[in-house]
C-alpha positions in Angstrom: 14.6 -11.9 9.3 16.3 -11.1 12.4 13.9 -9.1 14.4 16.5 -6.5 16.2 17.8 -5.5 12.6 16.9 -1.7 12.6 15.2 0.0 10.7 15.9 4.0 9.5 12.5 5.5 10.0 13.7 9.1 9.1 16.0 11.6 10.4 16.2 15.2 12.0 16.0 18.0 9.7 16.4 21.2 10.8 15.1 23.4 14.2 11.8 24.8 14.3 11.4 28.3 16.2 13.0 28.8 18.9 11.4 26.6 21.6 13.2 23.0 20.8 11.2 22.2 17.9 12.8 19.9 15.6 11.6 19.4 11.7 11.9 15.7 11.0 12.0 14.3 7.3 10.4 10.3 8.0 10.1 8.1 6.1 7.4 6.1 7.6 3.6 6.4 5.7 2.2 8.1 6.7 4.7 10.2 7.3 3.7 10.8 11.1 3.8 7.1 11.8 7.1 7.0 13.5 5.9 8.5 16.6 4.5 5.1 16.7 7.7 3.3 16.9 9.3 4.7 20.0 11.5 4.1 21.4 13.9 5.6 19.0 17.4 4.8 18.6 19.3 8.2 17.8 22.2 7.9 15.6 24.3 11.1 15.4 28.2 12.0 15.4 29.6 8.9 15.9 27.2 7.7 19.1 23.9 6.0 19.8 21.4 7.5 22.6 17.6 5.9 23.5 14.9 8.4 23.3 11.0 7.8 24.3 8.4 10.1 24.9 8.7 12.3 21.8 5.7 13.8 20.4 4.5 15.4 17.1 2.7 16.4 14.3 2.3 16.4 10.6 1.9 19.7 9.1 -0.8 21.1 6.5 2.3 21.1 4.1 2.9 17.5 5.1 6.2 18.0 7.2 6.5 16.9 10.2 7.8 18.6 13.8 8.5 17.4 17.0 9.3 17.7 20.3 12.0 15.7 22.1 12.3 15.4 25.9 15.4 17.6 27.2 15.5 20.1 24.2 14.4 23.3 25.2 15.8 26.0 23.3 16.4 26.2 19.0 20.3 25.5 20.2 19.6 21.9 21.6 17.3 21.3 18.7 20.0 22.5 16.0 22.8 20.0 17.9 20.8 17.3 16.6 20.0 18.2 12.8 21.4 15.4 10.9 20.3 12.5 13.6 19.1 9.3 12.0 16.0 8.1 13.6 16.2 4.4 14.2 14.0 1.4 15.4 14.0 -1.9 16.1 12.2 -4.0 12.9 10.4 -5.7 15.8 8.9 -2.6 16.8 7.3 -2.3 13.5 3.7 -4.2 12.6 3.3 -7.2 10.5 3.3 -6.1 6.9 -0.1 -6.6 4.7 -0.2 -9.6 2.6 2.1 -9.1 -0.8 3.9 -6.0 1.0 7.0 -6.3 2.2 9.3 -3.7 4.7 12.5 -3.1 2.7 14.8 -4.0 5.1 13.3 -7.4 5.0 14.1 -7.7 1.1 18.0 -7.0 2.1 19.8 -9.8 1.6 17.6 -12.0 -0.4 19.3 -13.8 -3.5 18.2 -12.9 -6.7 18.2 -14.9 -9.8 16.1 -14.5 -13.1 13.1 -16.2 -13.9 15.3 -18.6 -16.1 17.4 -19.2 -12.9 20.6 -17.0 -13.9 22.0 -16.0 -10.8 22.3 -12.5 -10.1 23.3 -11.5 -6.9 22.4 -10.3 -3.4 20.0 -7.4 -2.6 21.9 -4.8 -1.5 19.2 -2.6 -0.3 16.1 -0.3 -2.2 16.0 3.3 -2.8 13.3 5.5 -4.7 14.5 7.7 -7.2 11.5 10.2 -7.4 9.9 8.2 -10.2 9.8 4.4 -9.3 11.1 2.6 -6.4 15.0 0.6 -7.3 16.4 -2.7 -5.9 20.1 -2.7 -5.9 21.7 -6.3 -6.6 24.9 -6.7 -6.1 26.8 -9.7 -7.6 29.4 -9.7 -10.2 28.8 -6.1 -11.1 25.8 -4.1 -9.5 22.4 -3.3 -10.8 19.6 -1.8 -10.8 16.1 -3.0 -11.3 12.7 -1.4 -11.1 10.6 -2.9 -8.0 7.7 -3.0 -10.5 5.4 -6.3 -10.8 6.5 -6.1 -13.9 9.9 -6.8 -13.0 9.7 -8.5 -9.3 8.2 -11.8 -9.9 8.5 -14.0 -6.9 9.8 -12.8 -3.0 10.0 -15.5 -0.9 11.4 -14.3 2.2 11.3 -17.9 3.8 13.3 -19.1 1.3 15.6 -16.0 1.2 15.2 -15.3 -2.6 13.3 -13.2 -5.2 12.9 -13.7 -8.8 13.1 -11.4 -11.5 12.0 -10.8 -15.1 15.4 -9.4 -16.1 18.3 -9.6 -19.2 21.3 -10.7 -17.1 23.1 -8.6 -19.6 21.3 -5.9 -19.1 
């Protein structure tokens, strides 16, 4: 694991009012977590920019708004919808025994539980019902990150094993 590898902790949403607000979808859990990892890296239109010092909340409806330093007004906050929010994985805490931060699971091999070799991990997504590993390898696929499927991650040895039809 390389410990400056980033990690996407969410991104800017939309404006709120007309003060600076800024809605923020994250993708941290909870979801107001990422106010934890600052600083943040901003990644919007092509360039990179540090900020510290934001502050926030979570909603009653669970969303999540925010204040960055230097936006004042619902213009400066709009000129930033679509910024990914950013952090170094160093930043982050040690994960809890048998849980593992995606980005630590990019990268790994993959081979079956028979030892057919399948391919890389590409990287994980959720799909609104189950959480999917990407492995990429002679042909991509997609497997459930289900117990039932992910048998083995050894991120020491840089490999997981899976219960899975390599024809599949």
């Amino acid at each position: 694991m390389d410990p400056e590898r980033r990690i996407l902790l969410g991104r800017v949403a939309g404006a709120f009012g007309i003060q600076g607000e800024l809605k923020l979808e994250s993708w941290t859990e909870p979801r107001d977590a990422l106010f934890r990892y600052q600083p943040w890296i901003l990644v919007h239109r092509g360039g990179e920019s540090a900020v510290s010092g934001t502050r926030g909340r979570l909603a009653p409806n669970g969303s999540v708004t925010a204040r960055f330093p230097g936006v004042a007004d619902r213009d400066a906050a709009e000129a930033l919808v679509g910024a990914e929010i950013w952090a170094p994985r160093s930043r982050l805490p040690p994960p809890k025994p048998g849980e593992h931060y995606w980005v630590d699971l990019e990268g790994l091999k993959v081979s079956t539980v028979e030892g057919v070799e399948l391919g890389t991990v590409s990287h994980l997504f959720n799909n609104g019902a189950n959480d999917v590993v990407v492995v990429r390898g002679e042909r991509e696929r997609y497997l459930p990150y289900s117990s039932d499927v992910v048998r083995e991650v050894d991120l020491a040895a840089g490999r997981m094993v899976v219960d899975w039809d390599p024809e599949f």
